[in-house]
PyMOL Python script that loads the backbone (N, CA, C, O; Angstrom):
from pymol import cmd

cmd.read_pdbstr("""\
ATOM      1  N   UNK A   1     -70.171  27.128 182.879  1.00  0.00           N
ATOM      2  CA  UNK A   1     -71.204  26.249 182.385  1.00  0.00           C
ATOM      3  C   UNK A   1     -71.122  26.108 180.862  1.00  0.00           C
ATOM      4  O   UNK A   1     -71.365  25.048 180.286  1.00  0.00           O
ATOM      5  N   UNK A   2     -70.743  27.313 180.208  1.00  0.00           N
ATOM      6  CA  UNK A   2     -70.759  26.929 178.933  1.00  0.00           C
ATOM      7  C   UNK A   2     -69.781  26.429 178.432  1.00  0.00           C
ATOM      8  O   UNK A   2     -69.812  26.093 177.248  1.00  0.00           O
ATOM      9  N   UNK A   3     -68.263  26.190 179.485  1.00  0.00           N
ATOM     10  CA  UNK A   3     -67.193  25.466 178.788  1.00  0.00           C
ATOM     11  C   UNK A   3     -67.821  23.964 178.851  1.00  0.00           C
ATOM     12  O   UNK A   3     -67.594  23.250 177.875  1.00  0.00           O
ATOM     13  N   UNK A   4     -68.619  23.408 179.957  1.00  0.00           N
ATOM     14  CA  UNK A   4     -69.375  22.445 180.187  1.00  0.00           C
ATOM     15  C   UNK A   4     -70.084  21.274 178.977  1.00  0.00           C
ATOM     16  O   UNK A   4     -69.943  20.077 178.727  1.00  0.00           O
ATOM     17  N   UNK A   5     -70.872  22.383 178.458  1.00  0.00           N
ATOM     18  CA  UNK A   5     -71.897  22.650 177.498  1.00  0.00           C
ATOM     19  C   UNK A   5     -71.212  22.045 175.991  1.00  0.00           C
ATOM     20  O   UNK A   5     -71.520  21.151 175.203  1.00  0.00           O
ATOM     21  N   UNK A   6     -70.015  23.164 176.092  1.00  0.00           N
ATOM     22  CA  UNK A   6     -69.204  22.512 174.535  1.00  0.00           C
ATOM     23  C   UNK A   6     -68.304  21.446 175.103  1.00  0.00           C
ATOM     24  O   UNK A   6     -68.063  20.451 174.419  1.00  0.00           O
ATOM     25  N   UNK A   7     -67.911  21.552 176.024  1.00  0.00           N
ATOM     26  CA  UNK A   7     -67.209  20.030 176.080  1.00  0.00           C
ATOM     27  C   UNK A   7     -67.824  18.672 175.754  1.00  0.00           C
ATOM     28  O   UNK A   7     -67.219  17.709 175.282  1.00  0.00           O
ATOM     29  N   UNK A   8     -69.423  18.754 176.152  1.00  0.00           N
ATOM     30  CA  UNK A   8     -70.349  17.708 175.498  1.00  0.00           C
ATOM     31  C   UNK A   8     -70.633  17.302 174.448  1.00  0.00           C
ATOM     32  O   UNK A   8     -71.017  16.212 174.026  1.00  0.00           O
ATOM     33  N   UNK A   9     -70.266  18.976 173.688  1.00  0.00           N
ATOM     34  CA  UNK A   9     -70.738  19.063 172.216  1.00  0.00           C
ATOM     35  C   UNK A   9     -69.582  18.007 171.562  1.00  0.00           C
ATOM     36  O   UNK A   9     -69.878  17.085 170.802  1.00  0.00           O
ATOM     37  N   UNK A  10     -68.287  18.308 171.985  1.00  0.00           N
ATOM     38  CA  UNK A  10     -66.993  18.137 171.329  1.00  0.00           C
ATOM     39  C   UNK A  10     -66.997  16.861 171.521  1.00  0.00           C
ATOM     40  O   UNK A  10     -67.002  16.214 170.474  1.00  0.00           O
ATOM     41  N   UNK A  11     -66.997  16.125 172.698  1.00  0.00           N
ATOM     42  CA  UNK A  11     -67.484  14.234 172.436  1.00  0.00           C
ATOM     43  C   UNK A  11     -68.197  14.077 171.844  1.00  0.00           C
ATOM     44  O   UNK A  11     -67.805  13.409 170.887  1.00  0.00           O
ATOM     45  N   UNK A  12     -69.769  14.455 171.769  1.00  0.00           N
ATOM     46  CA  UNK A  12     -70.708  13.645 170.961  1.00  0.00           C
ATOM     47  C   UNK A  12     -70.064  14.090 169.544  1.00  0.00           C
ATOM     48  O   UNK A  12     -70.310  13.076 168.891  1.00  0.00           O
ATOM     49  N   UNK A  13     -69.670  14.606 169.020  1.00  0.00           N
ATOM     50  CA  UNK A  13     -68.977  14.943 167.899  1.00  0.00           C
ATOM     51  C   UNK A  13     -68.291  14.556 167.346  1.00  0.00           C
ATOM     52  O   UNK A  13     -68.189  14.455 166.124  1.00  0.00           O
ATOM     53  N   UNK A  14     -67.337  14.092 168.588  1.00  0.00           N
ATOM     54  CA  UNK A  14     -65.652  13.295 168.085  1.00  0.00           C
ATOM     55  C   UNK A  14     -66.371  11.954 168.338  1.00  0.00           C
ATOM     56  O   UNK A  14     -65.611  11.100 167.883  1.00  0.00           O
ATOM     57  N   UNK A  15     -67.508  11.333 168.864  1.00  0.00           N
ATOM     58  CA  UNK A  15     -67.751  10.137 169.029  1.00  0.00           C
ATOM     59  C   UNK A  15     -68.530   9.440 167.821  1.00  0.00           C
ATOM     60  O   UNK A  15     -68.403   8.319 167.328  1.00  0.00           O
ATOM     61  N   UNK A  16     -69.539  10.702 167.466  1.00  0.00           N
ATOM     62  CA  UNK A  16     -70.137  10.653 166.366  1.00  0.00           C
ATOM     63  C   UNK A  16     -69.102  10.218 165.075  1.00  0.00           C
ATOM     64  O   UNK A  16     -69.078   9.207 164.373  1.00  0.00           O
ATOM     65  N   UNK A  17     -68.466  11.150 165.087  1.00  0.00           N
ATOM     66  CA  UNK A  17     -67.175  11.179 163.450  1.00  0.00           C
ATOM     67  C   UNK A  17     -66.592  10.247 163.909  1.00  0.00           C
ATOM     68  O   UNK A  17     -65.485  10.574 163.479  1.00  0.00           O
ATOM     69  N   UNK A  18     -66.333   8.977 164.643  1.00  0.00           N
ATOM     70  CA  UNK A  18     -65.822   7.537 165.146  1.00  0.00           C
ATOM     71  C   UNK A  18     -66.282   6.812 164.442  1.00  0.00           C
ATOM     72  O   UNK A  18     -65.783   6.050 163.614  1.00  0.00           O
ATOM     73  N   UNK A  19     -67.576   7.069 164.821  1.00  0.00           N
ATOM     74  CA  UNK A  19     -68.800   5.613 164.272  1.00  0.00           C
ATOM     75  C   UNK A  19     -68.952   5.845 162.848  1.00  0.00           C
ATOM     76  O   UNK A  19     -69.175   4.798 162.241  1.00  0.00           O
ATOM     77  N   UNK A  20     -68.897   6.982 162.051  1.00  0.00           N
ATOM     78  CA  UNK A  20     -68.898   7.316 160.951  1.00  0.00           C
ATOM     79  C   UNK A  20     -67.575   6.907 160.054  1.00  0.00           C
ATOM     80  O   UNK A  20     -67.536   6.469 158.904  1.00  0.00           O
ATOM     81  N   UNK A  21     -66.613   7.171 160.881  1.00  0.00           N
ATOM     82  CA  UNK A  21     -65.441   6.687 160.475  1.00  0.00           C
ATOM     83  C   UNK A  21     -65.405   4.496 160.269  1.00  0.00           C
ATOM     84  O   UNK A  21     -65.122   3.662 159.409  1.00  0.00           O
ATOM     85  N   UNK A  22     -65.836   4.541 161.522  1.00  0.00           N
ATOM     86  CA  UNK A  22     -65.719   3.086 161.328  1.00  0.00           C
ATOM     87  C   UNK A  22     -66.926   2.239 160.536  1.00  0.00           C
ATOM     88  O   UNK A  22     -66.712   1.065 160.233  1.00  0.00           O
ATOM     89  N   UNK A  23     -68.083   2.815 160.242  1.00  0.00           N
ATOM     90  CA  UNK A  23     -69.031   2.362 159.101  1.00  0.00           C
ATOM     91  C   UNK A  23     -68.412   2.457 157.944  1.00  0.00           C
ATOM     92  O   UNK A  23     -68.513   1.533 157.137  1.00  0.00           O
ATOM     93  N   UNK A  24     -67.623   3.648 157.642  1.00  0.00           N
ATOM     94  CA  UNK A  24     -66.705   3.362 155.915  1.00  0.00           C
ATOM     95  C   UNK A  24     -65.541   2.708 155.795  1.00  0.00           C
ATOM     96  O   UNK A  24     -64.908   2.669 154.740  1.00  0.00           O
ATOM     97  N   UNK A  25     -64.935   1.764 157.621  1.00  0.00           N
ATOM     98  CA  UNK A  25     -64.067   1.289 157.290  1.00  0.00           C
ATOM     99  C   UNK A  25     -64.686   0.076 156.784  1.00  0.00           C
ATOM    100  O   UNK A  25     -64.090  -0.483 155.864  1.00  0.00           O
ATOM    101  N   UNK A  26     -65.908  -0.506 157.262  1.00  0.00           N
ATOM    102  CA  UNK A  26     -66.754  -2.123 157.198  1.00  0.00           C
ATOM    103  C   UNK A  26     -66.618  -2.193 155.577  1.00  0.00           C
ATOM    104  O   UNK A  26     -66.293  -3.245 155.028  1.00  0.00           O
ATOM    105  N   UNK A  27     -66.988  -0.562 154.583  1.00  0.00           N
ATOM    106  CA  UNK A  27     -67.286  -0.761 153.892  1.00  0.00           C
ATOM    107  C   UNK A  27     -65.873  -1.240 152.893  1.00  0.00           C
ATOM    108  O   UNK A  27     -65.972  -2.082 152.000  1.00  0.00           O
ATOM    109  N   UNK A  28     -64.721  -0.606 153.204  1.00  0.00           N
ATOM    110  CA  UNK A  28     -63.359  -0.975 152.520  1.00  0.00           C
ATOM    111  C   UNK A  28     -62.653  -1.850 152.841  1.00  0.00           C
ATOM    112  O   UNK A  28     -61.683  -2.239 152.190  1.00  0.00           O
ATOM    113  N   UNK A  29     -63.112  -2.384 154.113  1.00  0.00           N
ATOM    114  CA  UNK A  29     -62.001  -3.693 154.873  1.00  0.00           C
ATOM    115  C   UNK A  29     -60.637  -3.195 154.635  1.00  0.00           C
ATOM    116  O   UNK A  29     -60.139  -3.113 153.513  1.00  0.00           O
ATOM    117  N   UNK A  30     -60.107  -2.899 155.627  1.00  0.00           N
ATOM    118  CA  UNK A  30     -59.045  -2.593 155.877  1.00  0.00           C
ATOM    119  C   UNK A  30     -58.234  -3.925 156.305  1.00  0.00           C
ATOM    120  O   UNK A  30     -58.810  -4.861 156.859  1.00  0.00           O
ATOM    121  N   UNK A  31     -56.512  -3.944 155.932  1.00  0.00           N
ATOM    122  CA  UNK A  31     -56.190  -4.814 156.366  1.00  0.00           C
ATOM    123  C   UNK A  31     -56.024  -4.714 157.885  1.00  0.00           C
ATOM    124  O   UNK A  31     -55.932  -3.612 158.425  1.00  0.00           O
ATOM    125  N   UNK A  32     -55.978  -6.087 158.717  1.00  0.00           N
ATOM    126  CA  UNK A  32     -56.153  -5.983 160.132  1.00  0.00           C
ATOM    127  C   UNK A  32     -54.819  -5.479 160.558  1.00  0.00           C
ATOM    128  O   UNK A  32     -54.845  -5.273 161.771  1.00  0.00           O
ATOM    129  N   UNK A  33     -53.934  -5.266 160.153  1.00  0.00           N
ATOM    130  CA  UNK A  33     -52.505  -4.760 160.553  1.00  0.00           C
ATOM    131  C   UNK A  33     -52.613  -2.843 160.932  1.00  0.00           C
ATOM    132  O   UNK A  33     -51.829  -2.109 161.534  1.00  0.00           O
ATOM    133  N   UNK A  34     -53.936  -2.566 160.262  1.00  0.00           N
ATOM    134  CA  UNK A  34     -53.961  -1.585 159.716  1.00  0.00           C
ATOM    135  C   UNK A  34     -54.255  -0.432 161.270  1.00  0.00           C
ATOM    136  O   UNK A  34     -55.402  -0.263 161.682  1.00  0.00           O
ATOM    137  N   UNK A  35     -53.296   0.105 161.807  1.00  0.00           N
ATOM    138  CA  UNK A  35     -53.473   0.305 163.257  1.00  0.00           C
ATOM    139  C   UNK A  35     -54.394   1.674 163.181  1.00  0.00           C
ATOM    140  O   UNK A  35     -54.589   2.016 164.347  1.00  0.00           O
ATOM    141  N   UNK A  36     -54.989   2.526 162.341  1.00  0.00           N
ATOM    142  CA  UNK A  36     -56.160   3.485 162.417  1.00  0.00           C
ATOM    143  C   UNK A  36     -57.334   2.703 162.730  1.00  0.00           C
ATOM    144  O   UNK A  36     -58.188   3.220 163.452  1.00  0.00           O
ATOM    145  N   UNK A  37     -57.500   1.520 162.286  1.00  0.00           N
ATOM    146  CA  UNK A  37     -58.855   0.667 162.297  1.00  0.00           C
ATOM    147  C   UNK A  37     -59.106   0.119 163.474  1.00  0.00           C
ATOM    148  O   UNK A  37     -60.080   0.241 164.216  1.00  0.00           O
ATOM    149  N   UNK A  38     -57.977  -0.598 163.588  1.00  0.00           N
ATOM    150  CA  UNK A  38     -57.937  -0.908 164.840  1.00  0.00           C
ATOM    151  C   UNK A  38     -58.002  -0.301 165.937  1.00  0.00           C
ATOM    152  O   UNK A  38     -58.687  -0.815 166.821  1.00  0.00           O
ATOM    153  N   UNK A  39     -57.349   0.898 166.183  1.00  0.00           N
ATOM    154  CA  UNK A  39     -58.137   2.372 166.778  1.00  0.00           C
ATOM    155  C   UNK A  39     -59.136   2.489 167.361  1.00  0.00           C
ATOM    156  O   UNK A  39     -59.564   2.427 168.513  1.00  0.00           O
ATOM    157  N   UNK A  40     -59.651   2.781 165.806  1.00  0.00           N
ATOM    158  CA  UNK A  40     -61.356   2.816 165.931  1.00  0.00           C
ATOM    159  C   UNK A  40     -61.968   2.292 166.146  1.00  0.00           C
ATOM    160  O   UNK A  40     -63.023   2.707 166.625  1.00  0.00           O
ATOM    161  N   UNK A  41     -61.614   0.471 165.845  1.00  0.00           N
ATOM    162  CA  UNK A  41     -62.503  -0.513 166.107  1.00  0.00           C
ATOM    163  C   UNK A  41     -62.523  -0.401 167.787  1.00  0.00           C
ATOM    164  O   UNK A  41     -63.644  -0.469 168.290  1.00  0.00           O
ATOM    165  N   UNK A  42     -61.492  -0.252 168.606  1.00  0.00           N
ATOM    166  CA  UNK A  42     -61.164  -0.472 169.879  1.00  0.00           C
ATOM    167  C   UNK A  42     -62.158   0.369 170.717  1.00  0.00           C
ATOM    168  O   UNK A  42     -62.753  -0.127 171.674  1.00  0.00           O
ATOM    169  N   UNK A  43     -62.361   1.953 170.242  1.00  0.00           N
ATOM    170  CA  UNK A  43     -62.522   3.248 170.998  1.00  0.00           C
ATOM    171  C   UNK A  43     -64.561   2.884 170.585  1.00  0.00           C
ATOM    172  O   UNK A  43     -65.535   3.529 170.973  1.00  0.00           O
ATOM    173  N   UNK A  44     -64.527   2.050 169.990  1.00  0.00           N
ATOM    174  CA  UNK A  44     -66.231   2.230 169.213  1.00  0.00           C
ATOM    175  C   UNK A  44     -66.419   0.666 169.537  1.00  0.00           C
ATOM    176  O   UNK A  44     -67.234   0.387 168.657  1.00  0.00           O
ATOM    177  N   UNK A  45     -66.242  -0.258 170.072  1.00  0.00           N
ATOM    178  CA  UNK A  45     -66.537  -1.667 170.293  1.00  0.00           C
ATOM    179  C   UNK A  45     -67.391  -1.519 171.804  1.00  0.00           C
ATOM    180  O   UNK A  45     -68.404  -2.218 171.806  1.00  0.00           O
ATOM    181  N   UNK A  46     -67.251  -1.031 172.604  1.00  0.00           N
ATOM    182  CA  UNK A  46     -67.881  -0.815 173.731  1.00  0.00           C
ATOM    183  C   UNK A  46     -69.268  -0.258 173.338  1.00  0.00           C
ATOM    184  O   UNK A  46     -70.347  -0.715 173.717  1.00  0.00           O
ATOM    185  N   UNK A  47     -69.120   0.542 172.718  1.00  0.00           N
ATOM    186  CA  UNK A  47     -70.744   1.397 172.418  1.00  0.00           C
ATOM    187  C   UNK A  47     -71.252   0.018 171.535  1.00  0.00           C
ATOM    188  O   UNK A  47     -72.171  -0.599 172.074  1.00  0.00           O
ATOM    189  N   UNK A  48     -70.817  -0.458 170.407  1.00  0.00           N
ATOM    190  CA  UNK A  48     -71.693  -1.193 169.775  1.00  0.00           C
ATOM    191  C   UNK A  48     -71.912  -2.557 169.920  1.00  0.00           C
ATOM    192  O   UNK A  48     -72.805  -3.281 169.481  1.00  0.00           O
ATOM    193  N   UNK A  49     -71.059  -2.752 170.526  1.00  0.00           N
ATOM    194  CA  UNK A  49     -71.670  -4.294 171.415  1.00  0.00           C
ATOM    195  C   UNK A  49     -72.781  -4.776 172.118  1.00  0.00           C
ATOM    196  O   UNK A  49     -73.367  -5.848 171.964  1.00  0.00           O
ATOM    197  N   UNK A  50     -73.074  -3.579 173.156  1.00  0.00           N
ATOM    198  CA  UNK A  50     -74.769  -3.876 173.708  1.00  0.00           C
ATOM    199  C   UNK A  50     -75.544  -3.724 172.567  1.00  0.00           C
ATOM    200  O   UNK A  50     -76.160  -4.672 172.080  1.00  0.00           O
ATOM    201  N   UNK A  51     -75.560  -2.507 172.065  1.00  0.00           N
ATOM    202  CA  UNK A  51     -76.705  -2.471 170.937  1.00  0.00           C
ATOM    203  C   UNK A  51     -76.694  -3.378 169.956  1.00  0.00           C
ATOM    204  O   UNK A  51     -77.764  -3.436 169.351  1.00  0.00           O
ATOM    205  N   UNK A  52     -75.608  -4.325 169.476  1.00  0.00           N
ATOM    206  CA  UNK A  52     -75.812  -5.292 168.755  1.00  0.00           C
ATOM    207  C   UNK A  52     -76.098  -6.843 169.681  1.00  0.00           C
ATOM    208  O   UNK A  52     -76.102  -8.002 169.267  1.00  0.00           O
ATOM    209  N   UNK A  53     -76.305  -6.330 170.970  1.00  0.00           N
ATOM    210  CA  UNK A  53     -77.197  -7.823 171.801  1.00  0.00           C
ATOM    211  C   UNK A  53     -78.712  -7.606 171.705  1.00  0.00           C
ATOM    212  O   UNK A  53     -79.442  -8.557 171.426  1.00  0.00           O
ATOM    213  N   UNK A  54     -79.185  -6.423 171.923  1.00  0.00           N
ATOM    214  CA  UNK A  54     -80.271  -6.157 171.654  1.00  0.00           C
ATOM    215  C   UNK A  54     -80.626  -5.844 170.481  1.00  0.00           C
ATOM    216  O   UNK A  54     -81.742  -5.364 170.682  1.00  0.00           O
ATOM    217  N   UNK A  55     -80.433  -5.787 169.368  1.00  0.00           N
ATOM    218  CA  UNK A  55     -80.919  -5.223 167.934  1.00  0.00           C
ATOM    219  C   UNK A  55     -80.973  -7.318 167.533  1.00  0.00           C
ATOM    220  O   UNK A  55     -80.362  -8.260 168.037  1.00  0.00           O
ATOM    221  N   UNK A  56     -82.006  -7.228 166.433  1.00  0.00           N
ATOM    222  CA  UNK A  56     -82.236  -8.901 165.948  1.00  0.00           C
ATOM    223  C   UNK A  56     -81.242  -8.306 164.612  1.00  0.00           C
ATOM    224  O   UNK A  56     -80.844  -7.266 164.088  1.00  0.00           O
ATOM    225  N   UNK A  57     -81.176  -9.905 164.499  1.00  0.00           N
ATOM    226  CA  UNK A  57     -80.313  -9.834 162.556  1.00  0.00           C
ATOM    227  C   UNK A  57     -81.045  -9.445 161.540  1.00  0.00           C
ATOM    228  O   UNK A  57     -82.060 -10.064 161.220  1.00  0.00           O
ATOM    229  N   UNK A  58     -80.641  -8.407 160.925  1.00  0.00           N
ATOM    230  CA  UNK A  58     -81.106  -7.963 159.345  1.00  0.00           C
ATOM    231  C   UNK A  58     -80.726  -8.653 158.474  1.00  0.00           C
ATOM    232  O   UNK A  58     -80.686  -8.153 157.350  1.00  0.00           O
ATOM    233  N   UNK A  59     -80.359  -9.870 158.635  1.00  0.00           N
ATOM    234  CA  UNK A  59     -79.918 -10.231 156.914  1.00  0.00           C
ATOM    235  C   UNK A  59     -78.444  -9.897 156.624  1.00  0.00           C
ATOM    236  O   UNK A  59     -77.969  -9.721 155.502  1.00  0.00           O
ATOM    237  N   UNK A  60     -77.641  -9.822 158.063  1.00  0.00           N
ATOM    238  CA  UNK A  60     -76.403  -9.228 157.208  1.00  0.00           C
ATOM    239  C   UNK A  60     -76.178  -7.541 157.259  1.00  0.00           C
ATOM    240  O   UNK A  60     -75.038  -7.083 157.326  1.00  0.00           O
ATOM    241  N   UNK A  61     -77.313  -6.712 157.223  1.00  0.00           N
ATOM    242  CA  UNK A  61     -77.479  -5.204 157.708  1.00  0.00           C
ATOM    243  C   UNK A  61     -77.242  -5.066 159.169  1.00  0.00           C
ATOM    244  O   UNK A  61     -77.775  -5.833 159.970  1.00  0.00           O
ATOM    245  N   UNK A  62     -76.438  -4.085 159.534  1.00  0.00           N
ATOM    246  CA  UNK A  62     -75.753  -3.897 160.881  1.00  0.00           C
ATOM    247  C   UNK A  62     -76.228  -2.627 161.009  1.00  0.00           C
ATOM    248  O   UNK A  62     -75.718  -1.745 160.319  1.00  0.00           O
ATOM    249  N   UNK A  63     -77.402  -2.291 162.013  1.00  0.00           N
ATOM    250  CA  UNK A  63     -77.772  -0.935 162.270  1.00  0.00           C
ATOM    251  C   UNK A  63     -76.907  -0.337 163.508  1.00  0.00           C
ATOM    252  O   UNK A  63     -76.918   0.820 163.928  1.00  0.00           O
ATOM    253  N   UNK A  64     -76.321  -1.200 163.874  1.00  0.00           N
ATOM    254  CA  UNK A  64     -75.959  -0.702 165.341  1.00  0.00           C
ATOM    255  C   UNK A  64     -75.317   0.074 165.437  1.00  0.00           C
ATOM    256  O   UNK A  64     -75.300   0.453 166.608  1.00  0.00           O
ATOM    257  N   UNK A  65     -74.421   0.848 164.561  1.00  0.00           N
ATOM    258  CA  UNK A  65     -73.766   2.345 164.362  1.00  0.00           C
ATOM    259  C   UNK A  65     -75.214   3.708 164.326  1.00  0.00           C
ATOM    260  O   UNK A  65     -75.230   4.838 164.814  1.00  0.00           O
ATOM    261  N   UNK A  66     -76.109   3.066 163.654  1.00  0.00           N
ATOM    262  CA  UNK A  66     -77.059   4.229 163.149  1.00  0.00           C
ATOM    263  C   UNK A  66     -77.930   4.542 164.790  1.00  0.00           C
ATOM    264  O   UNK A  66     -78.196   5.662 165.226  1.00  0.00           O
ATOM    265  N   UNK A  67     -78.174   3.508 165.321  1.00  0.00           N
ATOM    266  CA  UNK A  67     -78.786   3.520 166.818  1.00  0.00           C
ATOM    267  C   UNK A  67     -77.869   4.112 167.252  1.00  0.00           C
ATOM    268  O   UNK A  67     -78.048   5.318 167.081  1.00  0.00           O
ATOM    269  N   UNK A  68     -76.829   3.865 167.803  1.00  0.00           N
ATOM    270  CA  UNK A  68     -75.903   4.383 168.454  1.00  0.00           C
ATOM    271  C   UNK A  68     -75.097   5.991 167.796  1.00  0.00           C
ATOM    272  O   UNK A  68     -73.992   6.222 168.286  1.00  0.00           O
ATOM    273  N   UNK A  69     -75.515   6.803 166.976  1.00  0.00           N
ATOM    274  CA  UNK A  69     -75.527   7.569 167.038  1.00  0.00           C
ATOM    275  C   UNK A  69     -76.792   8.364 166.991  1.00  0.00           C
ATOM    276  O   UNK A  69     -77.003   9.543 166.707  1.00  0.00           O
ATOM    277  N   UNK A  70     -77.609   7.331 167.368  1.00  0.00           N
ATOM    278  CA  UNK A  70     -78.994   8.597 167.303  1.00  0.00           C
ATOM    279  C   UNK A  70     -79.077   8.847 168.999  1.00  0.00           C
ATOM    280  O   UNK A  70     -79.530   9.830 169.585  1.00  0.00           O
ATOM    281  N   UNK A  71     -78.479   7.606 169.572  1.00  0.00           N
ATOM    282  CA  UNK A  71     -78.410   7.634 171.440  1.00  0.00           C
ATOM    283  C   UNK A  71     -77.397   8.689 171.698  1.00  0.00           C
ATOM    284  O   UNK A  71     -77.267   9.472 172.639  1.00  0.00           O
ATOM    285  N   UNK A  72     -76.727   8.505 170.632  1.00  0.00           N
ATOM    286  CA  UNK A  72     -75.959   9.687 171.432  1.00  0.00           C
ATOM    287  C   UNK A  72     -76.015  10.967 171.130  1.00  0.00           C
ATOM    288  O   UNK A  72     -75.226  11.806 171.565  1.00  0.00           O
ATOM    289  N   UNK A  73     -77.269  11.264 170.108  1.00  0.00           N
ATOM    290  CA  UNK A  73     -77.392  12.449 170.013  1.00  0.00           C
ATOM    291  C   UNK A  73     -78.555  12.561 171.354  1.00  0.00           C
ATOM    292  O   UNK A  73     -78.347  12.954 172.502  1.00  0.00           O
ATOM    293  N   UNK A  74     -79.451  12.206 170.913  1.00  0.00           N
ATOM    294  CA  UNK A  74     -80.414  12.426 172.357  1.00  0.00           C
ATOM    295  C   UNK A  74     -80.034  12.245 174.224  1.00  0.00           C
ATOM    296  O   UNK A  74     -80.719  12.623 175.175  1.00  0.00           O
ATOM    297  N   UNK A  75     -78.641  11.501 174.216  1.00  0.00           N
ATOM    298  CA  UNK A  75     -78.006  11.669 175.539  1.00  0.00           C
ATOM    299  C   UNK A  75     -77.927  12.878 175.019  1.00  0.00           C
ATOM    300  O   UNK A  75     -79.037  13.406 174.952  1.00  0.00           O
ATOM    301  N   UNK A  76     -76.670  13.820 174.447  1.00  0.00           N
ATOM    302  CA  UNK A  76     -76.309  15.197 174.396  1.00  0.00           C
ATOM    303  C   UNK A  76     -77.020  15.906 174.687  1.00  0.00           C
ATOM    304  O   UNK A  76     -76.798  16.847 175.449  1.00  0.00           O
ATOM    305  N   UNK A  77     -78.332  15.576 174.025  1.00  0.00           N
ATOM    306  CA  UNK A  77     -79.588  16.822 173.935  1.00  0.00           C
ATOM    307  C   UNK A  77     -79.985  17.151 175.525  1.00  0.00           C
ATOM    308  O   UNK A  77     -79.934  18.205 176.159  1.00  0.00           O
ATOM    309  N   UNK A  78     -80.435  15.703 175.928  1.00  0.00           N
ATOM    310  CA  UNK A  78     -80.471  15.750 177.238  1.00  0.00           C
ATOM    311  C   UNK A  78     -79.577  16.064 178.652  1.00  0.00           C
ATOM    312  O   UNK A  78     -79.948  16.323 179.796  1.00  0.00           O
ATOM    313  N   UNK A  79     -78.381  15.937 178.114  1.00  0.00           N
ATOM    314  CA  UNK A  79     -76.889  16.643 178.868  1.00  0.00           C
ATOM    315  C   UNK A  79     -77.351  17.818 179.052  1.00  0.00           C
ATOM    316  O   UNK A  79     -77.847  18.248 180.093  1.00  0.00           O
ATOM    317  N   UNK A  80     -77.106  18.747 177.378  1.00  0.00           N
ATOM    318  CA  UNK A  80     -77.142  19.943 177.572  1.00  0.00           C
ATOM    319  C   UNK A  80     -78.144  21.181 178.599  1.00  0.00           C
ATOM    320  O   UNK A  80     -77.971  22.133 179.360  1.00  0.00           O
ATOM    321  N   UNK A  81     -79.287  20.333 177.952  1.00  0.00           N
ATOM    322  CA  UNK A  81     -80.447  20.810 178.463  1.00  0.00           C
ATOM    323  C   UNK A  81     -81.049  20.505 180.110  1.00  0.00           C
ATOM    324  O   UNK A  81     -81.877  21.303 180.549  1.00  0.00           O
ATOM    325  N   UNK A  82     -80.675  19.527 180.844  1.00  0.00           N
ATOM    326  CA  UNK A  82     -79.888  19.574 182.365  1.00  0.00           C
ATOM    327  C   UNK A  82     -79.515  20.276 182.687  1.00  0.00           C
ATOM    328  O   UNK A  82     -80.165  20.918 183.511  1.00  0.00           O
ATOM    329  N   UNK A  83     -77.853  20.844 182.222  1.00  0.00           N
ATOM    330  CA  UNK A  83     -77.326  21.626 182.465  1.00  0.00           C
ATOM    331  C   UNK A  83     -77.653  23.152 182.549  1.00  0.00           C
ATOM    332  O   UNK A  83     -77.180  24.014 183.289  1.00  0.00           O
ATOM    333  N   UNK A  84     -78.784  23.245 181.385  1.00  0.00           N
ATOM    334  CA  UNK A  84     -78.809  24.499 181.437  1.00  0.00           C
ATOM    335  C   UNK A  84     -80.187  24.946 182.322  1.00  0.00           C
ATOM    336  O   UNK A  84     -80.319  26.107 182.710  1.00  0.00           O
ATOM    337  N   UNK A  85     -81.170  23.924 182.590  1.00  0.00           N
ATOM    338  CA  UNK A  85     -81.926  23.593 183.668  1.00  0.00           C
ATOM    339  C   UNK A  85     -81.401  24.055 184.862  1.00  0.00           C
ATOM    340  O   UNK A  85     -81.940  24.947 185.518  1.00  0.00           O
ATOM    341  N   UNK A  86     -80.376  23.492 185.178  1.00  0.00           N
ATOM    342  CA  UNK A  86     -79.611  23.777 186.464  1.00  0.00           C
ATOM    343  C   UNK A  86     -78.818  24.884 186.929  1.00  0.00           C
ATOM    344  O   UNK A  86     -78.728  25.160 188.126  1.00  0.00           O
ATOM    345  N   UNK A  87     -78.156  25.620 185.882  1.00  0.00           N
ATOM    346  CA  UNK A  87     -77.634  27.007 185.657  1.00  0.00           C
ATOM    347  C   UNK A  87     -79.056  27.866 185.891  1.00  0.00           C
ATOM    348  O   UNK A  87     -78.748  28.925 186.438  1.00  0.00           O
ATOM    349  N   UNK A  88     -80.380  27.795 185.690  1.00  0.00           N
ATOM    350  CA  UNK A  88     -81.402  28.599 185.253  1.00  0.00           C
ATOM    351  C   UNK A  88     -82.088  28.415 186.821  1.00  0.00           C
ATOM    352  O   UNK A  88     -82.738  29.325 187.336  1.00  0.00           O
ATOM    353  N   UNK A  89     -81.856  27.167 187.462  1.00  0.00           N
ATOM    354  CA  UNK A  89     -82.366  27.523 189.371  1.00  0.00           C
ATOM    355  C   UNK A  89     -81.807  27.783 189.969  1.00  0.00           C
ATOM    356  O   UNK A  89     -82.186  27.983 191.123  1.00  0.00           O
TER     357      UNK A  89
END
""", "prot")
cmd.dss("prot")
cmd.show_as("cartoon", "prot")
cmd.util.cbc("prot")
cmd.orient("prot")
């Protein structure tokens, strides 16, 4: 259960440092040739696509990284704590 437990940890983590990664690429524009970006853009376009159908326009401000890692901290939270729910009956 607890290899379980950190295996959850280790996605929301590596998914987290994605979206983080790809908010400082928006900020440098990378050229599009540039195959790390593209990467990232690829592995992180699924998560931020719904949330940018549902989020309205800021003016140009793109929250949909900041939502989407607060969902995925509170999925985790809620992973973990399942799990350990279920180990505990």
């Amino acid at each position: 259960m607890t290899s379980l437990i950190s295996l959850i940890h280790l996605a929301g983590s590596a998914f987290s440092l994605l979206l983080i990664v790809r908010v400082v690429l928006s900020w440098v524009s990378p050229l599009p040739t540039n195959e790390l970006a593209r990467w990232v853009y690829r592995l992180t376009d699924p998560v931020l696509a719904p949330v940018r159908a549902v989020l309205p326009s800021l003016g140009g401000l793109d929250f949909s990284p900041l939502v989407a890692l607060i969902a995925i901290q509170v999925l985790e939270r809620l992973l973990v704590q399942m799990l350990i729910a279920l180990a505990g009956a």
